[in-house]
C-alpha positions, 0 to 999 in steps of 0.5 A: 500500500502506498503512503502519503507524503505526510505519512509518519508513524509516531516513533513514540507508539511501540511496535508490538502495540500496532501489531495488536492493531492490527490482528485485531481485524481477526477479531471483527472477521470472525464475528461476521463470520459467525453471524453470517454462517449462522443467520443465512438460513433465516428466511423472512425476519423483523428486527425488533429494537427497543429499551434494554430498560422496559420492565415486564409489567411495563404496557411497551413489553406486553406489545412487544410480546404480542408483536413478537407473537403475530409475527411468528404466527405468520412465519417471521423470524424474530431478531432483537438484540437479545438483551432484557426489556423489549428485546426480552419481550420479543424474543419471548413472544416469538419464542413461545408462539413457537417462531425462530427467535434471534438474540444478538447479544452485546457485551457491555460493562453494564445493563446487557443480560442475555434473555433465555427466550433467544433460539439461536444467541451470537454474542458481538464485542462490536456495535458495528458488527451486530447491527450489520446482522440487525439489517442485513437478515430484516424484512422489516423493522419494528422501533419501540420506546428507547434511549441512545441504543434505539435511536442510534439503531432507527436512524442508521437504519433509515439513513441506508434506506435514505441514502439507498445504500439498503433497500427500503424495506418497512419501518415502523415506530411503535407507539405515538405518544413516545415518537410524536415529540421527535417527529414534530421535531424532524418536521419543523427542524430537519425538513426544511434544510437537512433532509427532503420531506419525502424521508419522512415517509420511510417510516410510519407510527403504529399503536398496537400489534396488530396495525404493526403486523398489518403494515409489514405484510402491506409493505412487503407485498408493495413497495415501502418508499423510494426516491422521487427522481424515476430515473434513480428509483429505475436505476436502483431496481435494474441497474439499467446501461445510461443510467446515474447508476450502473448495475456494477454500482448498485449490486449487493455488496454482500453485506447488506449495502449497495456498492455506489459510485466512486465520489468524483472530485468537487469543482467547487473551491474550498475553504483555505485551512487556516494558516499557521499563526507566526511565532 
């Protein structure tokens, strides 16, 4: 591999440190090995996220349960991240309505506990591993109430839907007195400058388990979103010789994305960096 002019290894970081560094990509193959020898075999799925924190008594776990529960009825797996609160419910409800119920566990210094509700369990040391797993194995994907995590996972979920890096496949946020606030928000905060109002349709708010279950068996039958530019959306589906993207761009890139295009160079002028103030 070639190296930058400016490239200089810090003389002050030994040897042996950057040698563990970079073995460590042993560490990160094995657990998308693992993950993918062993969820290929899972045929149709939801990914059901939510909060680690959500008591069994809590309304939010009982429809997580219930959710769980249609959805193995209709021959859904289920995958949550296989931890307590609502992703116990899910794997609970799935697991009792006699369904595949996927936990895919996290290791952390506090909070994850594995469920016992979890047929097939894989353990993850990297966030980024696991949600590649999250993704990769969804028909669709159902957000309940949450903190960081859930967010973190609904908005990365969305933005590879928004970006078309992923397939738009349904996104369902469960519960509206809990998401009205944050959608209100994107409405009037996001939308005029940040994102196009048509980003706001890759997901819908449901209330009960059964509207969740309806929606995804309606999203997978028709399409869920797509951009509004034709030309894209006809690109996208067939790859088509002249269009803006290529097949060789927008081919599965195997774990779970679309390839894309190499960024071209921007004709646009650019800020000077700043200059190094005189001494």
């Amino acid at each position: 591999m070639s190296k930058s002019p400016l490239y200089c290894p810090d003389a002050r970081v030994p040897a042996d440190q950057r040698t563990t560094e970079s073995w460590r990509i042993f560490r990160i193959m094995a657990e998308f090995v693992e993950g993918f020898e062993t969820l290929a075999p899972l045929g149709k799925a939801v990914t059901i996220f939510g909060s680690a924190r959500t008591r069994p008594d809590d309304p939010m776990y009982k429809a997580a349960e219930e959710t769980a529960r249609l959805l193995a009825r209709e021959k859904f797996a289920v995958i949550t991240g296989g931890g307590p609160g609502i992703m116990e419910a899910g794997n609970k409800g799935a697991s009792e309505a006699g369904g595949v119920s996927v936990g895919c566990n996290i290791s952390l210094p506090h909070e994850q506990q594995s469920n016992k509700y979890a047929s097939i369990s894989l353990d993850f040391h990297y966030f980024y591993a696991r949600k590649v797993m999250f993704v990769k194995y969804a028909s669709a994907f159902i957000c309940f109430p949450g903190g960081y995590g859930t967010l973190d996972e609904f908005f990365e979920t969305v933005t590879l839907m928004q970006t078309t890096k992923t397939a738009a496949r349904p996104v369902l946020l469960f519960g509206k007195s809990y998401w009205t606030g944050l959608i209100d928000w994107m409405h009037q905060t996001l939308e005029p400058h940040f994102i196009d109002g048509e980003d706001l349709d890759i997901f819908r708010i449901v209330d009960t388990p059964g509207e969740a279950v309806k929606q995804i068996k309606k999203g997978l039958k028709h399409e869920w979103w797509g951009p509004s530019n034709a030309e894209l959306k006809r690109s996208i589906a067939h790859g088509h010789e002249g269009s803006p993207l290529s097949s060789a761009a927008t081919a599965s890139s195997g774990e779970g994305t679309r390839y894309g295009q190499r960024p071209k160079p921007s004709p646009k002028k650019h800020a000077d960096p700043p200059k190094k103030p005189q001494q």
